[in-house]
N, CA and C atoms of all chains as a GROMACS GRO file, in nm:
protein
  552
    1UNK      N    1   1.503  -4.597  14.880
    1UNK     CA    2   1.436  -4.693  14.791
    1UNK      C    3   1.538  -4.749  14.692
    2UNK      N    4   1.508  -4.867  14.629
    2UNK     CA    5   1.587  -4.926  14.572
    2UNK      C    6   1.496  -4.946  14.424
    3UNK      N    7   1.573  -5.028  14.271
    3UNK     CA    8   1.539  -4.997  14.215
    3UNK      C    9   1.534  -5.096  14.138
    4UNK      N   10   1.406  -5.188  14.098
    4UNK     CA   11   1.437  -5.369  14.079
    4UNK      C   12   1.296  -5.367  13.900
    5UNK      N   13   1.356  -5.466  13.887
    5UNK     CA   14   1.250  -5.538  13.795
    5UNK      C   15   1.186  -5.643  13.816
    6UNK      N   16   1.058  -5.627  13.814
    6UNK     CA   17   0.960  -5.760  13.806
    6UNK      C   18   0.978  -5.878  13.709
    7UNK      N   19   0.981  -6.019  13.789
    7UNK     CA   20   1.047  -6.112  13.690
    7UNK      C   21   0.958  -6.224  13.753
    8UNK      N   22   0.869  -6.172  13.844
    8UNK     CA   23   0.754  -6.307  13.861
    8UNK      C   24   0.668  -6.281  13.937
    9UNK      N   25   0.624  -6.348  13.973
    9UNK     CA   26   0.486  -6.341  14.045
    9UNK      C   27   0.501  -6.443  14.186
   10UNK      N   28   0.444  -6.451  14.268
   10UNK     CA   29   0.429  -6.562  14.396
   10UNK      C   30   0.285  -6.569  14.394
   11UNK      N   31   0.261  -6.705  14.416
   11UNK     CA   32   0.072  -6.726  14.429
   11UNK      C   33   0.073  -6.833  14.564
   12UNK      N   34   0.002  -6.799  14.672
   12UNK     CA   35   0.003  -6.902  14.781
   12UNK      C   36  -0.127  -6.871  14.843
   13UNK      N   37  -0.188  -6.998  14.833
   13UNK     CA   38  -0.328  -6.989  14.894
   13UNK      C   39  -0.328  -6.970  15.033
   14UNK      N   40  -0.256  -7.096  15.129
   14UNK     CA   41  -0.218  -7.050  15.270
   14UNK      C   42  -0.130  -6.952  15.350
   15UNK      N   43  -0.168  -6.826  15.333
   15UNK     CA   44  -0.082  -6.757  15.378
   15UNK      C   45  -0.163  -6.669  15.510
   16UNK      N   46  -0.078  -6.596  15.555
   16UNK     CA   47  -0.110  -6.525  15.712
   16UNK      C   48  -0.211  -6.435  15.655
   17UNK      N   49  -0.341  -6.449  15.739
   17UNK     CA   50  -0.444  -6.383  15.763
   17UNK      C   51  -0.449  -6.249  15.696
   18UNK      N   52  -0.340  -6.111  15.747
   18UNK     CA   53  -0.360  -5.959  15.729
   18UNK      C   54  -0.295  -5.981  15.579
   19UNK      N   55  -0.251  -6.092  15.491
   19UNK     CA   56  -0.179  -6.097  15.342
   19UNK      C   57  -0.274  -6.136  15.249
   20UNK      N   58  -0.418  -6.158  15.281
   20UNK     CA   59  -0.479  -6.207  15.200
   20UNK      C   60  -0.517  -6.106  15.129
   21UNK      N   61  -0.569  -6.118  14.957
   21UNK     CA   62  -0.595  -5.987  14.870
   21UNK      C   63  -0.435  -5.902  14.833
   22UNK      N   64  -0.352  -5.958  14.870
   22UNK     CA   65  -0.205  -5.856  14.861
   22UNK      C   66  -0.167  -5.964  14.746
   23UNK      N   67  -0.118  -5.905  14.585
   23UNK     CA   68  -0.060  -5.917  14.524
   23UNK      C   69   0.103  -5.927  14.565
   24UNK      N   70   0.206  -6.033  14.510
   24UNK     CA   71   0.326  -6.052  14.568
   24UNK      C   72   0.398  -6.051  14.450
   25UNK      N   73   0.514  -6.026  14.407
   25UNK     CA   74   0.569  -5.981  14.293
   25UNK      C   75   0.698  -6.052  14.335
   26UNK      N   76   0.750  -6.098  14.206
   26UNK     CA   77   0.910  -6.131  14.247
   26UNK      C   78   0.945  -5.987  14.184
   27UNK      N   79   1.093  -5.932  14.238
   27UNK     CA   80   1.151  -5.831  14.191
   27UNK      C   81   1.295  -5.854  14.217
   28UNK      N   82   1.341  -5.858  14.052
   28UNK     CA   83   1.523  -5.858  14.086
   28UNK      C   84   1.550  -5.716  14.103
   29UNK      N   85   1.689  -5.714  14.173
   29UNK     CA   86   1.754  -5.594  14.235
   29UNK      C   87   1.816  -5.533  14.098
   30UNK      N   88   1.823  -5.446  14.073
   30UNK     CA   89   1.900  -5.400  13.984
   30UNK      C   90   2.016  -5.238  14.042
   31UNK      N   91   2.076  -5.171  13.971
   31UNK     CA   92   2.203  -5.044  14.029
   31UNK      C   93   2.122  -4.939  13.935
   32UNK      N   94   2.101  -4.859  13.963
   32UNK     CA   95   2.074  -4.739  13.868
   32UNK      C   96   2.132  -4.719  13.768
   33UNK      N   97   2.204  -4.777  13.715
   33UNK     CA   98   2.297  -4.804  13.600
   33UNK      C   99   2.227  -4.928  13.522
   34UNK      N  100   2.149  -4.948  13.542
   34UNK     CA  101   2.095  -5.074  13.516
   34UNK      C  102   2.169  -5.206  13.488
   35UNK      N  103   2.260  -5.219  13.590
   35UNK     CA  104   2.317  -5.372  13.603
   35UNK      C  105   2.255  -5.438  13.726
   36UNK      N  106   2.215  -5.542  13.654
   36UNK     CA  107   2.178  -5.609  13.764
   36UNK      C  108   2.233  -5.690  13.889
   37UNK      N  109   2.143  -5.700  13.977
   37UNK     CA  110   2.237  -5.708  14.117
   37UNK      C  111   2.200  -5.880  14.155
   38UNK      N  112   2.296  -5.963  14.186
   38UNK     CA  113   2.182  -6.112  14.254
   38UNK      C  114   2.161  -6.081  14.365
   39UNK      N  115   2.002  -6.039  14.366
   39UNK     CA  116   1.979  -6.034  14.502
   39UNK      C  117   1.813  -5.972  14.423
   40UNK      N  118   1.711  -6.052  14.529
   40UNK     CA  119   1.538  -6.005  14.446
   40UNK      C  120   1.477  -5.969  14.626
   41UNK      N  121   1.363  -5.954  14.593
   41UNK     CA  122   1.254  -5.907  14.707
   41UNK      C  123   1.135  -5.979  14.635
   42UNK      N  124   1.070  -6.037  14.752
   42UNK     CA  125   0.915  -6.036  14.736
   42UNK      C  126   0.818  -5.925  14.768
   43UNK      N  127   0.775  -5.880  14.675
   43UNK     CA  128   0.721  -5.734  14.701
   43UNK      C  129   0.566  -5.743  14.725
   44UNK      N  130   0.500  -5.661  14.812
   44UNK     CA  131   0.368  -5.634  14.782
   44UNK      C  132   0.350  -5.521  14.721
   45UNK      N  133   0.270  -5.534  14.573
   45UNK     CA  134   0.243  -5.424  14.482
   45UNK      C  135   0.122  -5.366  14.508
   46UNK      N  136   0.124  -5.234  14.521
   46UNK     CA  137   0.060  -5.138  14.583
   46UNK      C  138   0.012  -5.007  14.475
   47UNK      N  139   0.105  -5.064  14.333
   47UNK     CA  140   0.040  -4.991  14.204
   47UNK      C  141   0.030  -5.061  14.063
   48UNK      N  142  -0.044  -5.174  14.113
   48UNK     CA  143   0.022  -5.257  13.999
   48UNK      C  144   0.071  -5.261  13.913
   49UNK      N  145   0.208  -5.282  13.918
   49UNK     CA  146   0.346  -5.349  13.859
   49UNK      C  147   0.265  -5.496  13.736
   50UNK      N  148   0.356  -5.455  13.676
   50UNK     CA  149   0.340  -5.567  13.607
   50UNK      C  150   0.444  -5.629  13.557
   51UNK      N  151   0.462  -5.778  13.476
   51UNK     CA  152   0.583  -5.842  13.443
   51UNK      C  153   0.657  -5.763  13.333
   52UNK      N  154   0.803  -5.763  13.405
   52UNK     CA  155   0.868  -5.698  13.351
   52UNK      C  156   0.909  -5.528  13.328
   53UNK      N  157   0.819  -5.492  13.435
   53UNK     CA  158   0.839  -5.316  13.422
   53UNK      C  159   0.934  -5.270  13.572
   54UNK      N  160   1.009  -5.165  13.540
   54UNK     CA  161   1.118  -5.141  13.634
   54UNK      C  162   1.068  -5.055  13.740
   55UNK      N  163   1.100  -5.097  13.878
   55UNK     CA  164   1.015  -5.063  13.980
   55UNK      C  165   1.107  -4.970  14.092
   56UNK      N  166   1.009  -4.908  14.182
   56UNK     CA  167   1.105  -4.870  14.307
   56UNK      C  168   1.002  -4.918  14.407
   57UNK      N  169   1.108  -4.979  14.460
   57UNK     CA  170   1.108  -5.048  14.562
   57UNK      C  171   1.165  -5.042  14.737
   58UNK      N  172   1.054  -4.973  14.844
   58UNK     CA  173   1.074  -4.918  14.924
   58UNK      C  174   1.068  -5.103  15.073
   59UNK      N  175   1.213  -5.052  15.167
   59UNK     CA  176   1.205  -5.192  15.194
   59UNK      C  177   1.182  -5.196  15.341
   60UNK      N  178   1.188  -5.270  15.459
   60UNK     CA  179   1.218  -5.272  15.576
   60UNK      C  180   1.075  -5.215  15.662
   61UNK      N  181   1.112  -5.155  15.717
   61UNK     CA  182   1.004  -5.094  15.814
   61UNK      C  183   0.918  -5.004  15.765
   62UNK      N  184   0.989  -4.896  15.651
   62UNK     CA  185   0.906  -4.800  15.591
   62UNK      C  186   0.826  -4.867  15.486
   63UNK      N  187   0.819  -5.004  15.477
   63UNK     CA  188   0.694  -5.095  15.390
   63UNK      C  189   0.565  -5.121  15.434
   64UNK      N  190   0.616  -5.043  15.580
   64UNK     CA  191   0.430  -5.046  15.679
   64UNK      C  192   0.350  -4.952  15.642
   65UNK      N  193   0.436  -4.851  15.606
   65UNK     CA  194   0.414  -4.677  15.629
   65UNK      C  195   0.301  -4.668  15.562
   66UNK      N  196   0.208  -4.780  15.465
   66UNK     CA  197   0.138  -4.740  15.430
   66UNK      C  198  -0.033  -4.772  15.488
   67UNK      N  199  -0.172  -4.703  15.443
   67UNK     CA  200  -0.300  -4.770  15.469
   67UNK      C  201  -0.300  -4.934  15.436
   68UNK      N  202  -0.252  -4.931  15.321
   68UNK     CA  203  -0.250  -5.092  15.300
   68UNK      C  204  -0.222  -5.204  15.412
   69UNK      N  205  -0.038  -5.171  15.429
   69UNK     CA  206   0.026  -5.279  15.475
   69UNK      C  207   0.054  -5.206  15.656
   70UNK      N  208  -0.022  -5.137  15.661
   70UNK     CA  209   0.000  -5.091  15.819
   70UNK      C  210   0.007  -5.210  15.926
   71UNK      N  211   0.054  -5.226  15.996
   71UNK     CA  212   0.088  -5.298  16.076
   71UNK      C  213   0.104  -5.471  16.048
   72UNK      N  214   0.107  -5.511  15.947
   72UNK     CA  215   0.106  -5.615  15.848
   72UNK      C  216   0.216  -5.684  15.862
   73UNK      N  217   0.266  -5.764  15.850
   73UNK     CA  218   0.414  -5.872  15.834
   73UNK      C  219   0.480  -5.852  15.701
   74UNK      N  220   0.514  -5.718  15.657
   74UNK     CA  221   0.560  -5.687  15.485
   74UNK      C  222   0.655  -5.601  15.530
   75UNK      N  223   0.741  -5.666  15.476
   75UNK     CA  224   0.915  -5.569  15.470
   75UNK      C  225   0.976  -5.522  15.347
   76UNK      N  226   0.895  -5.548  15.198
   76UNK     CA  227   0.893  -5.492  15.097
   76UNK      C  228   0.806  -5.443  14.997
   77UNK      N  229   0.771  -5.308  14.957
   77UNK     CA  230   0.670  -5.322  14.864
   77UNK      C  231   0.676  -5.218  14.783
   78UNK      N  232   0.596  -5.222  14.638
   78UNK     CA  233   0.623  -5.177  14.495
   78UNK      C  234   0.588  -5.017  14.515
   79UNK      N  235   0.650  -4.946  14.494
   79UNK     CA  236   0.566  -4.796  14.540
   79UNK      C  237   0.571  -4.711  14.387
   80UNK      N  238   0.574  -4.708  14.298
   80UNK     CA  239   0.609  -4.648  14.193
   80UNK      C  240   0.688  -4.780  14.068
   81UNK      N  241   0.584  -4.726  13.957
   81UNK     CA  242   0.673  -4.763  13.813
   81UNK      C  243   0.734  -4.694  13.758
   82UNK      N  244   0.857  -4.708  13.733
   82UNK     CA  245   0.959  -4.623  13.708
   82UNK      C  246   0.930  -4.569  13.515
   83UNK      N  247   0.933  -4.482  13.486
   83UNK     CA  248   0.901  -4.429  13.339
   83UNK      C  249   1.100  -4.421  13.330
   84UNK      N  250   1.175  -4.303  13.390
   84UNK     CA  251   1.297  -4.279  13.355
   84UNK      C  252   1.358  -4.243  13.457
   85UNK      N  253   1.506  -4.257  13.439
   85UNK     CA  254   1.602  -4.260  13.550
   85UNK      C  255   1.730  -4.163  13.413
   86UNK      N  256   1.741  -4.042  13.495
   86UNK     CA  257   1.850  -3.947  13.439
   86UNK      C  258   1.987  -3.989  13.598
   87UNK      N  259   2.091  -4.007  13.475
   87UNK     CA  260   2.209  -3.998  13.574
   87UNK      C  261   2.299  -3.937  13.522
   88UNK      N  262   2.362  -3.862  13.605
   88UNK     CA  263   2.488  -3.764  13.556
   88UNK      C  264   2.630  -3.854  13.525
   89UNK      N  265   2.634  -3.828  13.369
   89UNK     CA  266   2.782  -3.895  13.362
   89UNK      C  267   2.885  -3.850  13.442
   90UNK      N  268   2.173  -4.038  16.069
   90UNK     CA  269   2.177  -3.946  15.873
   90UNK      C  270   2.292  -4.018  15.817
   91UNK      N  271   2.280  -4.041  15.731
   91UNK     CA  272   2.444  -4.019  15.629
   91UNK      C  273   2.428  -3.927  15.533
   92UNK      N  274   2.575  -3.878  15.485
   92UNK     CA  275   2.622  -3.807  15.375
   92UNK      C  276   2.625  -3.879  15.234
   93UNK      N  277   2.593  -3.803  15.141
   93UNK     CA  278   2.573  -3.855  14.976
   93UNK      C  279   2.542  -3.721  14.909
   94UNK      N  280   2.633  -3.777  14.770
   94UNK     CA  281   2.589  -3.674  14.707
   94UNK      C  282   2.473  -3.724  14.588
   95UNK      N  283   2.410  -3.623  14.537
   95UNK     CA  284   2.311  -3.628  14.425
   95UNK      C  285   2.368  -3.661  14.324
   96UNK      N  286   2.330  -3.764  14.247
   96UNK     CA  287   2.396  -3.806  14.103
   96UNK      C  288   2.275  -3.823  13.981
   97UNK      N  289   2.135  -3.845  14.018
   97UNK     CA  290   2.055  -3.799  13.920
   97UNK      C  291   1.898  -3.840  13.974
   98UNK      N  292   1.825  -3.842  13.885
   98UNK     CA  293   1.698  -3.807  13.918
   98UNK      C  294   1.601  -3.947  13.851
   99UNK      N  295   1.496  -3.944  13.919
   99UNK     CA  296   1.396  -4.084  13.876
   99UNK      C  297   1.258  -4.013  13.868
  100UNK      N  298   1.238  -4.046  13.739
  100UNK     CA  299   1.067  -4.018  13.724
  100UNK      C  300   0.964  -4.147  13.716
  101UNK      N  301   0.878  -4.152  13.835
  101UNK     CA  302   0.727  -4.246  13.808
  101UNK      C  303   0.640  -4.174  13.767
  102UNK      N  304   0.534  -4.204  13.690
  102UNK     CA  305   0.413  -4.159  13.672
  102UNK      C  306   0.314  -4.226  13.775
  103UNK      N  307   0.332  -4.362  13.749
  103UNK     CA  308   0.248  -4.435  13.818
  103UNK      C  309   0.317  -4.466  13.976
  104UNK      N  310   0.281  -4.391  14.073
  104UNK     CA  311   0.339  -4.465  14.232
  104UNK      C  312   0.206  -4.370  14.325
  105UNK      N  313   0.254  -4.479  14.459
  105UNK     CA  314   0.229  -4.466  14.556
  105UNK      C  315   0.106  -4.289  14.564
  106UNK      N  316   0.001  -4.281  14.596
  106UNK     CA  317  -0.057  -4.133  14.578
  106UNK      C  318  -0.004  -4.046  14.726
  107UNK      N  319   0.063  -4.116  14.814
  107UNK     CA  320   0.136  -4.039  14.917
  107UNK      C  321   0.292  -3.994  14.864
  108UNK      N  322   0.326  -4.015  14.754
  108UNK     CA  323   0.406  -4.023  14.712
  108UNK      C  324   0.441  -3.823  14.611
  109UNK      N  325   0.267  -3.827  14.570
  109UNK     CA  326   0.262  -3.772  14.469
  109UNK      C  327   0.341  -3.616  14.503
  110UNK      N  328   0.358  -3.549  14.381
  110UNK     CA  329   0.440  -3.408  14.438
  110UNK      C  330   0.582  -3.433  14.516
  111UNK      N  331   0.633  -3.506  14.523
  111UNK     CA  332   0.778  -3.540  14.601
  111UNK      C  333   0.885  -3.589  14.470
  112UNK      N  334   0.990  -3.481  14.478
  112UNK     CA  335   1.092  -3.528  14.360
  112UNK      C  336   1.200  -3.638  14.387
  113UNK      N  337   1.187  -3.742  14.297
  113UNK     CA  338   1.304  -3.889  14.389
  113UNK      C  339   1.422  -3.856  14.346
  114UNK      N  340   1.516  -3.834  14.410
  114UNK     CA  341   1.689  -3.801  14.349
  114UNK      C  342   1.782  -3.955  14.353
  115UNK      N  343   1.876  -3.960  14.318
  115UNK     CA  344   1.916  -4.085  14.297
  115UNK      C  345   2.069  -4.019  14.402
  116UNK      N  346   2.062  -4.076  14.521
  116UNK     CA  347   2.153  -4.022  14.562
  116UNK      C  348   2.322  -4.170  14.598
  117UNK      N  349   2.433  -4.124  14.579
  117UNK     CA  350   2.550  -4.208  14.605
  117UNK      C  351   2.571  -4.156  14.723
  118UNK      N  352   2.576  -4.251  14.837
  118UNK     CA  353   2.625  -4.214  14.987
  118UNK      C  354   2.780  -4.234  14.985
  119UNK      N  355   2.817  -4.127  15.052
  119UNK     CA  356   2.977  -4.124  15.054
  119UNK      C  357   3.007  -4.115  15.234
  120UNK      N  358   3.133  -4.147  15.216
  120UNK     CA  359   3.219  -4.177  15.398
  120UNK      C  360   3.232  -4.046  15.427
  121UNK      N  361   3.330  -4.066  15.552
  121UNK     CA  362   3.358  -3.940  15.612
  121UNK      C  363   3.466  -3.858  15.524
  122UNK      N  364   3.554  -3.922  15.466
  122UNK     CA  365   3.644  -3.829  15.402
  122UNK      C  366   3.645  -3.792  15.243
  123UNK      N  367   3.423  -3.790  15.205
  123UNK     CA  368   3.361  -3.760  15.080
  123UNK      C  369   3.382  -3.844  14.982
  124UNK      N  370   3.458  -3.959  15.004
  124UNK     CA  371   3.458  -4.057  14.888
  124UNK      C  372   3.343  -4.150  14.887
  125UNK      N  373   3.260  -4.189  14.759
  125UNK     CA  374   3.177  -4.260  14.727
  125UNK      C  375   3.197  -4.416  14.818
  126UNK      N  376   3.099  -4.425  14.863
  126UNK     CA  377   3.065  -4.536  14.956
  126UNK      C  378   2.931  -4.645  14.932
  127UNK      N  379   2.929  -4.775  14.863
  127UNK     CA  380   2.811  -4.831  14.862
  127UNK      C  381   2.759  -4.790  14.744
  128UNK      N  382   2.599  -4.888  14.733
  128UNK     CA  383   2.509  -4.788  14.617
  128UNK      C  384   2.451  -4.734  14.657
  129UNK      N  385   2.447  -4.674  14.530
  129UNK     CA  386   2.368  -4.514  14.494
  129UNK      C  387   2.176  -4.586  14.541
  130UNK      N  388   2.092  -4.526  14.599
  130UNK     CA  389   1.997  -4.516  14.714
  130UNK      C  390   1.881  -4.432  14.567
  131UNK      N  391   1.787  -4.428  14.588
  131UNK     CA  392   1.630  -4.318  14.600
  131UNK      C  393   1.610  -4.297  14.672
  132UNK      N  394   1.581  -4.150  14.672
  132UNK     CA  395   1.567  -4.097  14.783
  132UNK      C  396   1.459  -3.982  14.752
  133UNK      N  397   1.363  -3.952  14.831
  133UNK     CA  398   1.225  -3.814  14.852
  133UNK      C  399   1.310  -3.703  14.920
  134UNK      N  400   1.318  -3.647  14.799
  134UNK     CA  401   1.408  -3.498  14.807
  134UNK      C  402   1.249  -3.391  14.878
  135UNK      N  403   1.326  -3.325  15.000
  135UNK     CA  404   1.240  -3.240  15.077
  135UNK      C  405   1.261  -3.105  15.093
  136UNK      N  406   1.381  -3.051  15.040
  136UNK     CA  407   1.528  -2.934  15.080
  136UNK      C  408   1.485  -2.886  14.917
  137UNK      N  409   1.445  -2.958  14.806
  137UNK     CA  410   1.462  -2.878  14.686
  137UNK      C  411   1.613  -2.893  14.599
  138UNK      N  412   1.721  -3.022  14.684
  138UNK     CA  413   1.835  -3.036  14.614
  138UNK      C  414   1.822  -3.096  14.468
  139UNK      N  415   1.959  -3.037  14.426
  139UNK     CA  416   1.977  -3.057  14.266
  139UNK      C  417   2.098  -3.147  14.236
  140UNK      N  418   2.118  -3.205  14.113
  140UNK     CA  419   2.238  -3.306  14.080
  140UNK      C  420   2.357  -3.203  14.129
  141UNK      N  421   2.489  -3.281  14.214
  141UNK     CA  422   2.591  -3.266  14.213
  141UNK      C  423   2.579  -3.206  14.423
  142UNK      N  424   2.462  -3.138  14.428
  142UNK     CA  425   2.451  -3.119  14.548
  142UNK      C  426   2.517  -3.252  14.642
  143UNK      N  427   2.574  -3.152  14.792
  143UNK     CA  428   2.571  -3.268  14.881
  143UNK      C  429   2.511  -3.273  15.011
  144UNK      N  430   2.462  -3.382  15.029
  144UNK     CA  431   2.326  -3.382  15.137
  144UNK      C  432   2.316  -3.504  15.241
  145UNK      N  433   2.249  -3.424  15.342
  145UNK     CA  434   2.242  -3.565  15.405
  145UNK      C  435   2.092  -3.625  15.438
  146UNK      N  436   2.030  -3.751  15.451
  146UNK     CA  437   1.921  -3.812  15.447
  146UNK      C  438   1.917  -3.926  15.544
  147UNK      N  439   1.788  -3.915  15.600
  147UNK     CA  440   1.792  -3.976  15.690
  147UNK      C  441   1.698  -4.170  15.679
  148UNK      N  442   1.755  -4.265  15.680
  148UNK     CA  443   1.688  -4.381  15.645
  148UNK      C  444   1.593  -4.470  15.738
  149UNK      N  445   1.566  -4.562  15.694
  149UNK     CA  446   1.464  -4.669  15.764
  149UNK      C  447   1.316  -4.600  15.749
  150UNK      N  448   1.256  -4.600  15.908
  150UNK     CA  449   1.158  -4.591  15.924
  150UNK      C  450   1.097  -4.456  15.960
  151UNK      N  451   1.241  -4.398  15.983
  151UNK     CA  452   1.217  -4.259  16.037
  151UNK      C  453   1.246  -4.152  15.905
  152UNK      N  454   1.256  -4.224  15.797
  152UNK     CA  455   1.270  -4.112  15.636
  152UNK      C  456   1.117  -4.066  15.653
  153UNK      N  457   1.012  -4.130  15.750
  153UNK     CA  458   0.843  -4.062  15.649
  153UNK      C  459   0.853  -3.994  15.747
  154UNK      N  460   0.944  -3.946  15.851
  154UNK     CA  461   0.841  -3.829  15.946
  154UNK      C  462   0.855  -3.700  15.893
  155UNK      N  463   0.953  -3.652  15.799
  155UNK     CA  464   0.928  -3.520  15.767
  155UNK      C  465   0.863  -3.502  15.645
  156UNK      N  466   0.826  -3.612  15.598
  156UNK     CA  467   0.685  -3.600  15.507
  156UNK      C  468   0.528  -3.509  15.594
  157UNK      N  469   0.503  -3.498  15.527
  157UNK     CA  470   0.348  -3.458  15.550
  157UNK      C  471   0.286  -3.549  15.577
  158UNK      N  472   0.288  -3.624  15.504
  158UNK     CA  473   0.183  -3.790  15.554
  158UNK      C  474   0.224  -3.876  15.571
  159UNK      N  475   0.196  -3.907  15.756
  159UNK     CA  476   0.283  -3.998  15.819
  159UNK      C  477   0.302  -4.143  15.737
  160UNK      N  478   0.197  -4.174  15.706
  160UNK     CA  479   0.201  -4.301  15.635
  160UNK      C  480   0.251  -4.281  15.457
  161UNK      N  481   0.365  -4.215  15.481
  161UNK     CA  482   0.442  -4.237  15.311
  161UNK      C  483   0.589  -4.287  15.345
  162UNK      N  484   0.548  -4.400  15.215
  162UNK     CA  485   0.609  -4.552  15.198
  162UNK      C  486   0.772  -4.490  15.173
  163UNK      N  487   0.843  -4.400  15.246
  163UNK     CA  488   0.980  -4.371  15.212
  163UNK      C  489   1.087  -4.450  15.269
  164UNK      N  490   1.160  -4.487  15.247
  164UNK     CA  491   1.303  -4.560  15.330
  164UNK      C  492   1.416  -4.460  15.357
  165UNK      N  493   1.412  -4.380  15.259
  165UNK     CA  494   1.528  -4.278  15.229
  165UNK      C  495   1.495  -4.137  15.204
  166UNK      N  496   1.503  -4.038  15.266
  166UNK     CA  497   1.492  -3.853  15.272
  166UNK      C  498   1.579  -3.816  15.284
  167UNK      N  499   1.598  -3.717  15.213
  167UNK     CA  500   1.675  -3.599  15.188
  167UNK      C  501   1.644  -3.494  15.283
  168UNK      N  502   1.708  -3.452  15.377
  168UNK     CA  503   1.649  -3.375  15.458
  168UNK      C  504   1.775  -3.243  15.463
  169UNK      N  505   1.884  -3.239  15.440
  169UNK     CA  506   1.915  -3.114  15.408
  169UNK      C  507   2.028  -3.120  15.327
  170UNK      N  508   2.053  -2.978  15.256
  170UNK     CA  509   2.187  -2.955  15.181
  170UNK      C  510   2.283  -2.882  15.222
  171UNK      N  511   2.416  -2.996  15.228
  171UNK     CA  512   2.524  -2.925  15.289
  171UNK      C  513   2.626  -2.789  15.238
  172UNK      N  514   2.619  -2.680  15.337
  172UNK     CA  515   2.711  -2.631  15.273
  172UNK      C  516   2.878  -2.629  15.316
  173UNK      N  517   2.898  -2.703  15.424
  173UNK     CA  518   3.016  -2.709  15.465
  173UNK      C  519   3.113  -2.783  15.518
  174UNK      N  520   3.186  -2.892  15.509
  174UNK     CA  521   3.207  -2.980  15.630
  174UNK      C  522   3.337  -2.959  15.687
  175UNK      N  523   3.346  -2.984  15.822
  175UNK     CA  524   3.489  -2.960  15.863
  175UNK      C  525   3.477  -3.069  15.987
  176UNK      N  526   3.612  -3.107  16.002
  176UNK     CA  527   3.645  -3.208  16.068
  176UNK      C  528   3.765  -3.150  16.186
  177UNK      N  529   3.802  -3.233  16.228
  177UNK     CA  530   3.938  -3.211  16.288
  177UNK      C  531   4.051  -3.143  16.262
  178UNK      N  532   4.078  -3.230  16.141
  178UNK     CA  533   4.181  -3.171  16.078
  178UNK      C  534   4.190  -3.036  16.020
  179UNK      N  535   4.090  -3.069  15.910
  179UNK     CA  536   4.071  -2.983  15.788
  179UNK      C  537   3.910  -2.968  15.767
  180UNK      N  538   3.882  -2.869  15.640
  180UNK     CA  539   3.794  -2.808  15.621
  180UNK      C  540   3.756  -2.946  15.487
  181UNK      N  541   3.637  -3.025  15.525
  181UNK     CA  542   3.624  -3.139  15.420
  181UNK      C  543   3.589  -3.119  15.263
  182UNK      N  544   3.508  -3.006  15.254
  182UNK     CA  545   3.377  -3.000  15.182
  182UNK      C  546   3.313  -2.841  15.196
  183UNK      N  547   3.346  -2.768  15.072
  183UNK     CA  548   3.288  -2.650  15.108
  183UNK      C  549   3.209  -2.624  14.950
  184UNK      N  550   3.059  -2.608  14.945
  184UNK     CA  551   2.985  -2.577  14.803
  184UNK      C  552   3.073  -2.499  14.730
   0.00000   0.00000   0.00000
């Protein structure tokens, strides 16, 4: 999992059938160090996230893994709001 | 699998409820000859590893099968801690 901040939202009325009711989140990438990375995901949030809170972010194939987005067209989504991140100097 | 070592730890309150009870480690994947490689990953520690440990984890789609519940949203597991590595040459990596 990777480790991003919410910095927007996506709203689209026409979208594919199994996406309807799925909240979509912009999320920039950020390093566990908290520098940020250029590079974001469109996420489906699955605990609602909200603007601006630091997220983990699970991507690719294991974005199905869940009841939600099971077999679904989603290659990223919000799995946890991050409270704290300890790193060893 | 790749190799990484543990460099620190991530707390949610709020995630995923397949999630719940699983400790996330913040792991740096390193090459074959233990030098830091890429970024540092989250990862669903399964083995019980601690900071500084070195481990290897397995990614994509196949991190949720040694979960309990097939359907948890993991990319990245920790699936064991190394105690030794040896190569060809030499002895890489010993706890």
């Amino acid at each position: 999992m990777i480790v991003g901040k919410v910095v927007g939202s996506v709203w689209a009325t026409r979208k594919e059938e199994r996406l309807k009711g799925m909240k979509l989140l912009i999320v920039q990438h950020y390093n566990v160090d908290m520098t940020p990375i250029e590079d974001y995901h469109i996420c489906v949030d699955l605990v609602d996230a909200g603007l601006g809170d630091l997220v983990l972010v699970t991507r690719g194939s294991s974005a199905r893994q869940t009841i939600q987005t099971d077999k679904k067209p989603v290659d990223a989504i919000i799995v946890g709001v991050i409270d704290r991140i300890d790193l060893k100097k | 699998m790749r190799l990484g070592r543990v460099i620190g730890s991530l707390h949610c309150t709020k995630k995923y409820p397949a999630l719940e009870g699983y400790k996330l480690l913040i792991v740096q994947p390193v090459d074959s000859s233990n030098n830091p490689e890429g970024m540092p990953l989250i990862c669903v520690d399964t083995v019980d590893a601690g900071v500084e440990d070195v481990v290897y984890f397995v990614e994509a789609r196949d991190a949720s099968i040694p979960l309990k519940d097939p359907l948890t949203p993991s990319d990245a597991t920790i699936t064991g801690i190394i105690e030794r590595i040896d190569t060809i040459n030499r002895e890489l990596y010993r706890k």
